[in-house]
Structures are given as C-alpha cells and as structure tokens.
N, C-alpha and C positions, 0 to 999 in steps of 0.2 A: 774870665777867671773860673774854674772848677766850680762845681757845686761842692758841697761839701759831704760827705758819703759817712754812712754807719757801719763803725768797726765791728767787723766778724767775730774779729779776737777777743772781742770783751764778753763775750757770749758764754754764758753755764751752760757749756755744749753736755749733756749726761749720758753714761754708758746707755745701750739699749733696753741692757735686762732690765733696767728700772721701771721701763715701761710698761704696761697695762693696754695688753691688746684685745678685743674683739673677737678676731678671729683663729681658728687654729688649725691647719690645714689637715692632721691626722681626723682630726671629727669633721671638717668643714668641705672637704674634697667631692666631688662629684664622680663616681665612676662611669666612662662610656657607656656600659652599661646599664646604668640608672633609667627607670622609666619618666619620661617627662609626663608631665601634669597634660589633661586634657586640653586638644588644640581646637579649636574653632573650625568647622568647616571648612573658610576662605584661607586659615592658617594651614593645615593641614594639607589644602590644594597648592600651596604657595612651596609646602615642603618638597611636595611632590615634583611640581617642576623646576625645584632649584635643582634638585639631585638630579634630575633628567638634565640639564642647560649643564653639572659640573661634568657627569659622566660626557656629553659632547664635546665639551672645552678639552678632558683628558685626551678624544679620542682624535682630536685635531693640533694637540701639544698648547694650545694656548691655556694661558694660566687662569689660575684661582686664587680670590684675592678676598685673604678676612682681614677686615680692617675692624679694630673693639675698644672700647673705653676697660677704663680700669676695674668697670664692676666685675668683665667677662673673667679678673682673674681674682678680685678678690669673693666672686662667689664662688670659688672650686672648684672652675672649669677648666682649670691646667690640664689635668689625665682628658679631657674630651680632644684638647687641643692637640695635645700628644696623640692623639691615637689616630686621628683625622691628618697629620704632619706625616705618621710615622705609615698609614700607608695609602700614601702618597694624594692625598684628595686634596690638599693645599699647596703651594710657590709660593706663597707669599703672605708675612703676617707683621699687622703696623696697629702700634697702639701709642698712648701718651706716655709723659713722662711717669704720672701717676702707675701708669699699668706696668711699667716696669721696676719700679720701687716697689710696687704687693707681690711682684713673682720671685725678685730677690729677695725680700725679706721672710718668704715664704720655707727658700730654698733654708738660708742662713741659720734663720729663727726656730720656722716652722709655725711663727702665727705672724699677724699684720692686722694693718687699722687701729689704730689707735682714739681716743674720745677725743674729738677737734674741740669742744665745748669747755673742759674740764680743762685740757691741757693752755689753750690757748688763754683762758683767765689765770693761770697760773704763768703764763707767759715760760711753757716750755714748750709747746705742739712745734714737731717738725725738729727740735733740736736735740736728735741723740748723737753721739758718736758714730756708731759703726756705719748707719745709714748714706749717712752725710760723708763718711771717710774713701769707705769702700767703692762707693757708687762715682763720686766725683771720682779718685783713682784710678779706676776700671777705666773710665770713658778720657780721660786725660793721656793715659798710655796707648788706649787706643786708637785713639784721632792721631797721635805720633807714628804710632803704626798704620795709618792709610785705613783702618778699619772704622765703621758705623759706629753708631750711637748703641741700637741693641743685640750689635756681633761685640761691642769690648764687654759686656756685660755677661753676656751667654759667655764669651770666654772664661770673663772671670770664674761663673759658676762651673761651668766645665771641666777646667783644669786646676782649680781649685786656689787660685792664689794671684797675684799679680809678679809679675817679670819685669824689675826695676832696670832699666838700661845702665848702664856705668857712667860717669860724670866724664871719661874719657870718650866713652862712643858719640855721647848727646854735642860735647865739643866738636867732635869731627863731624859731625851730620852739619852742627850750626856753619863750621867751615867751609863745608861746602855749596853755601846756596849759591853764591855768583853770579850770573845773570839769567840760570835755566830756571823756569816758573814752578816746574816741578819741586828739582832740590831748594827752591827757597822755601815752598809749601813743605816740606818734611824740614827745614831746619826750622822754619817758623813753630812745629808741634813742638821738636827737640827743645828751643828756648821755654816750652811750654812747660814743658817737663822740669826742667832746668829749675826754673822759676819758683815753683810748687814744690819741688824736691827740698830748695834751700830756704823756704820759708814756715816745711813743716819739717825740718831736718831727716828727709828721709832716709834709707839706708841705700844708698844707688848700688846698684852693680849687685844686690841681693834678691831673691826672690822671696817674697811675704807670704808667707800659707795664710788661706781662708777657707776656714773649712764649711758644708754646703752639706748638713746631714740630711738636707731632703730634697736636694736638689731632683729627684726624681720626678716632683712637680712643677719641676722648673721647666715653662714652655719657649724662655731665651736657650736655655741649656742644648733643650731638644732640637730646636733649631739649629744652633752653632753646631752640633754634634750631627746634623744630619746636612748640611749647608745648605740651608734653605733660610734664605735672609728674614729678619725679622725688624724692620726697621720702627724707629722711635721718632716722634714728631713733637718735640716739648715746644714749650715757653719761656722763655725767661722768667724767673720766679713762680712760674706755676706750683712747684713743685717742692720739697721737704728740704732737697738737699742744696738749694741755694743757701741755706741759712748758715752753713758749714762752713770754717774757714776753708779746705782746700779746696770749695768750688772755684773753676777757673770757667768762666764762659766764652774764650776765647777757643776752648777746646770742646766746649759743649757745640759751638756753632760749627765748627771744623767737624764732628761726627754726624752733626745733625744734617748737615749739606748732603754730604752722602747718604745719609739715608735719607731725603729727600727726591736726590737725584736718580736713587736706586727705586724708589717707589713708581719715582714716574717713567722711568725703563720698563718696568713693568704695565704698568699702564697703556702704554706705548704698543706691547705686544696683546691689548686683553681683544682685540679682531675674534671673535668667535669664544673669549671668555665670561668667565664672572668674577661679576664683584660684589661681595659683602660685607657690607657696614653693618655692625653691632652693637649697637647701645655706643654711639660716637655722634650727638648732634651739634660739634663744631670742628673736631677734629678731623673726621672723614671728610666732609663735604666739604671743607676747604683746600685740602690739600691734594682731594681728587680734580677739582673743578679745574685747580691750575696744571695740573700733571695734565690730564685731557684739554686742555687750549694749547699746551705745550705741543700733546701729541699730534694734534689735529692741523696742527702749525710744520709738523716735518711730514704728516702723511700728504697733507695737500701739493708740497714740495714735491715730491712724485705722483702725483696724479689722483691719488686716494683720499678716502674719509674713512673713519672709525665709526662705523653703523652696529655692527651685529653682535657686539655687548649688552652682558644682562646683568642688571642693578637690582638687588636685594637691599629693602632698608628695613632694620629690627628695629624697636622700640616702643617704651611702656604707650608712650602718648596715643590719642585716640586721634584718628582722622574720619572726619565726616566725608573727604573728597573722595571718589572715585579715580586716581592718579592716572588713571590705563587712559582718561581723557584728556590729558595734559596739563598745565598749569590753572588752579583756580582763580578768578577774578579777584581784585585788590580789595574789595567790599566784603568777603567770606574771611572767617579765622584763617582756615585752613593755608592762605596765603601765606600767612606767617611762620609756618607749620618750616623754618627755613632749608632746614634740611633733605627735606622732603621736596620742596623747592627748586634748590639746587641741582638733587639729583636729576631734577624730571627734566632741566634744559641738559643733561650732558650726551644725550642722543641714545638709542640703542633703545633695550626695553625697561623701565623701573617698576615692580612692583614694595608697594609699602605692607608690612607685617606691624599689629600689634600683638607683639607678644614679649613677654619674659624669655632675655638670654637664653638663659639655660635652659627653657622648654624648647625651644627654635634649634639650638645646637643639637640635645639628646634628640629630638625628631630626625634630623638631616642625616645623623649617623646612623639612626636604624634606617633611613630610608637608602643609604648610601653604602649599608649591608657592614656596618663595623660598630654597631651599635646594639646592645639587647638582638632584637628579634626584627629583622626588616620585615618594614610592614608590605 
C-alpha cells in the first residue's frame, strides 16, 4: 500500500512581492572589472597557470569547464560570468538547483535570498508563487521539448515567457509513442504536460509573457542566447520549488538526465582541458567523478586514457595537505577534506585554492586579459 504523501494544494503558496530579500542585484552585481581583494602568493601563482592551461585547452579546441554552487551567483558574479561566456573562455557551465533559482529570480525580481530562519519559523520559506510556478513550468515544457534542465530556464528568461503546446498537439505526440523508444520518450513529456496543464488549468495552445527586466544578469540567459550549455544537476527536494503545487519530478528527472548526460559529453572531451569547481563541495565532485569513470570506460574501449586534464578546486576551507603529493593518509583531517579527495583520484593534474569565489573569478579574468587590467 502507498505511503501516504503531504498535499501541495493545501499550501499558502504567497505572491513573491511579499517577500523580503537579502539581496539586490543593481547594488549587489560585481562588474568584470571590479578589482579582487589581495590573492596569496600560492593563489595568485595558481591564477596564473590556470589562465595558461585555459589559453592551451582554447588553442587545442578542448573545453573549459566551470562548474559553481549557488553562492557564485548569488554573490554578483553573473556580469563576470557573462563576460568570460561571451568571449569565448568557457564551453561549459553547471551549477545546482539552488544556483539556478538566484539567477532567475535575479533576472525576474531583480533581488533574491530570502531569511531561511524567519520564514521557515513562520512556516513560509520556499513557498512563493512565481518561483515555484515559473521555474517548475519552464523545465516541464522543456523536458517535453528534448531540452535540459538549465536551456528550459535560460529559454524562459530569454524569450521571455513560456510556449504552451495545444491540448491537440500534446494528444498527437501522446499518440504516437508505439513501440519506437524515442516517440514514447516525447509522448511520455507530452502526458507530462497534459497532466500539469489540467491540474493547474493552464491556458494550452497560448503563450504566457514573463517578463525578465534584468535578465541582462542572467548567466542561463547568456548561455541559452549564446548556445553554450549550461547544465543543472538538482536533488529532489533540495530545492524551493518542490514546495509548489506544479512541481512535476518526473520532468525534472527527464531535463536533469540530459544535462547530466551533456556534462559528461563534455567531460568526455576535457583531453588537454580544464576544469573548474567553485564553491561546489558535493555537487562538482560527484557528478565529475561518475562522468570521468564513464569517460575512462569508452576511452579505454579504443585504446586510450584521459591523463592531460587540469583540476582547479576553489573554496573557503583551509587545507593543511600539499595535494601536488597525492592523497593524504586516513589519520590527517585533511583526508576528509572530501572534495578535494575525489578530485585528486580523477587523474590529470589537481591543484586546490583557498580562496573567495569572487576574488579567484576577478583574478582569472584580469589574468585572461577581459578583466580590469591583466596582470
């Protein structure tokens, strides 16, 4: 027999505006050009050769890969991100659920983060309307549409609205799954849609403006609009917009696939690349580790191994380890350090950074000549 499950519907979903945010992206924004805060010698030398190891990966076509937790956008560093996307020093950008709910509501709003403390004893944190509407929406269309987790989202902000399919089309797609794997996977979204449309009585066959007056800090937007994948890597319930009645996770897992799949395509190709994790110690290193066993798993299939990739890890935490020596003994902190762990078995070279996001970012870009003054 089922467990028994807590209705969505009864839920004091509240508009947005009621909300009391934190942040504000017109005051809170970081310009490319901003100068970062003094870097440490070892930070400083770490900048240095990442911008050397990116400039070589461009000049061999293998990619660049920043992978970031949610703080890299709820601190302002959209326009960094932009501006490092737009010429041309990133292929590839993967963050959590969380980071993509601050850069749309960024876009939307124009502020984000809200007081987990306050709202959550008042038992509303996570439950506003737009959030919860929009975002499920977005990714529910787009998983019907063959599109990722963070391309239905960057669309949304993009194009500004969502493209409701007609109740006629979404039957004919459902009619034709039949026994090809493909059309049952697009009738299977189309039922998704179906489903969600007639439970939040949507308008089918109409298109919904959502208007995005800042979407110019939006770093899904800039991606979708530049087609350089920006994939999303959630949780089930990690996140705000479970709380919402038209969360469907049967289409959350349908966008998340492909962009999981899309990440480790990428991965696949980082042979003379880089990759950098950013303030991500569960998100990165779990979903790089399986992409590269993946990879290592078809390159061996013809005769190859993945050596000549280079691992950048940011982050506040302090490591007493020397990483360049490899893994530390089970008896030291530093073993635990997990992230830092992981990366050091995935082959190629790791070095570890402490430092503040945003000083590690503004550094690369001056160093990478699109930033203030290259050093």
């Amino acid at each position: 027999m089922p467990y028994p499950q807590l209705d969505r519907n009864l839920l004091d979903v509240r508009p947005l505006e009621e909300r009391e945010n934190k942040l504000q992206i017109d005051r809170d924004h970081v310009s490319p050009d901003a100068q970062p805060h003094a870097l440490t010698e070892t930070t400083r030398h770490i900048v240095e050769l990442t911008a050397k190891r990116i400039r070589a990966a461009r000049d061999v076509g293998a990619p660049v890969m920043l992978t970031f937790g949610a703080h890299s956008i709820k601190n302002g560093l959209g326009p960094v991100l932009i501006r490092l996307l737009e010429k041309g020093w990133l292929q590839h950008l993967a963050t959590n659920g969380a980071g993509v709910i601050h850069d749309w509501e960024f876009a939307y709003q124009g502020q984000t983060s809200e007081d987990v403390r306050k709202y959550t004893a008042q038992g509303q944190f996570g439950i506003w309307d737009e959030t919860g509407l929009n975002l499920n929406l977005a990714i529910l269309l787009g998983a019907a549409d063959g599109l990722g987790y963070g391309e239905s989202v960057g669309r949304l902000i993009e194009e500004g609205g969502h493209p409701l399919p007609s109740r006629e089309a979404l039957l004919a797609t459902i009619a034709q799954a039949g026994d090809d794997p493909d059309a049952a996977e697009r009738a299977a979204g189309a039922a998704d849609v179906l489903a969600v449309a007639g439970r939040l009585d949507l308008p089918l066959g109409e298109f919904i403006p959502v208007a995005h007056p800042w979407k110019q800090y939006s770093v899904q937007a800039a991606a979708y609009r530049l087609g350089i994948p920006f994939t999303a890597h959630p949780m089930i319930g990690h996140d705000i917009i479970y709380t919402h009645p038209a969360n469907h996770c049967a289409a959350i897992g349908r966008a998340a696939q492909r962009d999981f799949l899309a990440f480790a395509y990428n991965v696949a190709r980082l042979q003379g690349g880089v990759y950098l994790s950013v303030g991500s110690a569960v998100m990165s290193p779990m979903i790089f580790e399986k992409s590269m066993s993946m990879s290592q798993n078809l390159a061996r299939q013809h005769g190859h191994h993945l050596d000549s990739h280079f691992l950048v890890v940011v982050d506040l935490a302090e490591s007493r380890w020397d990483w360049t020596r490899g893994e530390p003994p089970a008896d030291t902190p530093d073993y635990y350090l997990r992230y830092c762990k992981t990366f050091s078995r995935m082959g190629g070279t790791m070095r570890y950074v402490t430092a503040d996001n945003r000083d590690f970012l503004l550094g690369l870009c001056r160093e990478l000549g699109v930033g203030g003054t290259a050093s």
